[in-house]
C-alpha positions in Angstrom: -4.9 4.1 13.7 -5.0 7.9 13.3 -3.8 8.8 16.9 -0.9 5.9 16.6 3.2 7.4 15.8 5.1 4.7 13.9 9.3 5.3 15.1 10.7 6.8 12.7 13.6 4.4 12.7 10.7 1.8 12.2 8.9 3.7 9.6 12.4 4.0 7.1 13.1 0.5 7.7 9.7 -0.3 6.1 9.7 2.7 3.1 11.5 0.5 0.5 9.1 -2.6 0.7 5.8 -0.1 1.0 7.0 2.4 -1.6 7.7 -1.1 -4.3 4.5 -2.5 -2.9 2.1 0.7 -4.1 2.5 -0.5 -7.6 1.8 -4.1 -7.1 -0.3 -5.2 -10.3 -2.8 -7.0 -7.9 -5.6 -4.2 -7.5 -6.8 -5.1 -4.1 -3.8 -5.2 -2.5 -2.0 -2.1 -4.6 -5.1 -0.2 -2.8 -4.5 -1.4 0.3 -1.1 -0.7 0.4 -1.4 3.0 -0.6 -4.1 3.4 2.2 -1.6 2.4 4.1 1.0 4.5 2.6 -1.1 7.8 3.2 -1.7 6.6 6.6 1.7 6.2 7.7 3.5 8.7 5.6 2.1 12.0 5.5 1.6 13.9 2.4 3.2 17.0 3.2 6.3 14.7 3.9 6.7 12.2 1.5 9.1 14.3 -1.0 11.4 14.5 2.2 10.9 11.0 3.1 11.5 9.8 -0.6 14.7 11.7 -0.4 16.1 10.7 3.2 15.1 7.3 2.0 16.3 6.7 -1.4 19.3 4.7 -1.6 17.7 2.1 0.4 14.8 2.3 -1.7 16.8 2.0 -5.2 18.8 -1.1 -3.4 15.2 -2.9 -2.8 13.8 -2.5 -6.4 17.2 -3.5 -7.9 16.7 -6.2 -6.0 13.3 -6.9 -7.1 14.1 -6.5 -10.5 15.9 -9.8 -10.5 13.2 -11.6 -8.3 11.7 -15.1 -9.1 7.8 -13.5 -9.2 6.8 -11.7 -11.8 4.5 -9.7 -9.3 8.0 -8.4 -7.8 9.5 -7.6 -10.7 6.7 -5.9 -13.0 6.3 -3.7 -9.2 9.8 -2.7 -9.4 9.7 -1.3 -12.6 6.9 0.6 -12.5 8.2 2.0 -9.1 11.6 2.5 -10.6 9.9 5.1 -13.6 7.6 6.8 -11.1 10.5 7.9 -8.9 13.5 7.9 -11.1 12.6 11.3 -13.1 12.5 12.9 -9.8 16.1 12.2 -8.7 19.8 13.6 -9.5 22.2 11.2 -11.0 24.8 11.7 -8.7 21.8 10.0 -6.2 21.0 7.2 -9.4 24.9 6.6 -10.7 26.0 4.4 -7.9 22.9 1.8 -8.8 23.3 2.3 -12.4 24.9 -1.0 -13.6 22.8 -3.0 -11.4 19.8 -1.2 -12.6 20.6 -1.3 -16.2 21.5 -5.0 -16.2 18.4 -6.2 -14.4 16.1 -3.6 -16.7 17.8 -5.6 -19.7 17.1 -9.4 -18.6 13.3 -7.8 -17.6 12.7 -6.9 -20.8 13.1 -10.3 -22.2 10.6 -11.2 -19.3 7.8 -14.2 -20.4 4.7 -12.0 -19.4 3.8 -9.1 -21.2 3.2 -7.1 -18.4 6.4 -7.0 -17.3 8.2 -6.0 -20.8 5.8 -3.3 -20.8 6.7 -2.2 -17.6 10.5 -2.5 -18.3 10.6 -0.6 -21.3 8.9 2.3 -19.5 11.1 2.0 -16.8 13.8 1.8 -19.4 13.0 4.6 -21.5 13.3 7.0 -18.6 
């Protein structure tokens, strides 16, 4: 898998789901999913690919946050306030109503794992 080039076109179509994905509360497949990650996404180019890619990214964890699993929407938020300290608000501002609204019906979620990681992805 080392010698194989994923398109680029391919690869940004895919960042949203594989960036959420990485902080799936499922162990196993959290792992998986970032050995995949640091396969197909080099380290030296991940700020640049976060950046290229992060509207579409925001507009998959907003839409995560008001998903029917808990798995999708505890993955969101903990994605959301690992990569929203990083960014400008002018890049932020556009998802803001979406992304507060949904943060606000997460916290009243019925797991516990999920308020938790609302209110951190809240707090930031």
């Amino acid at each position: 898998m080392s010698d194989m080039k994923l398109d680029p076109n391919r690869l940004a179509n895919i960042i949203p789901m594989l960036f959420a994905s990485r902080f799936e509360p499922n162990a196993a497949v959290r792992e998986l999913i970032r050995t995949l990650w640091d396969k197909l996404v080099p380290a030296a180019e991940q700020k640049f690919i976060l950046s290229e890619n992060i509207s579409k990214i925001l507009k998959h964890l907003c839409s995560k946050l008001d998903c029917a699993q808990w798995r999708d929407r505890e993955s969101a938020c903990l994605a959301l306030e690992s990569i929203l300290p990083q960014r400008a608000w002018s890049t932020i501002l556009p998802f803001m109503n979406e992304l507060w609204l949904n943060g606000l019906r997460v916290l009243d979620d019925v797991r516990l794992s999920t308020r938790d990681a609302a209110l951190g992805y809240m707090k930031v």
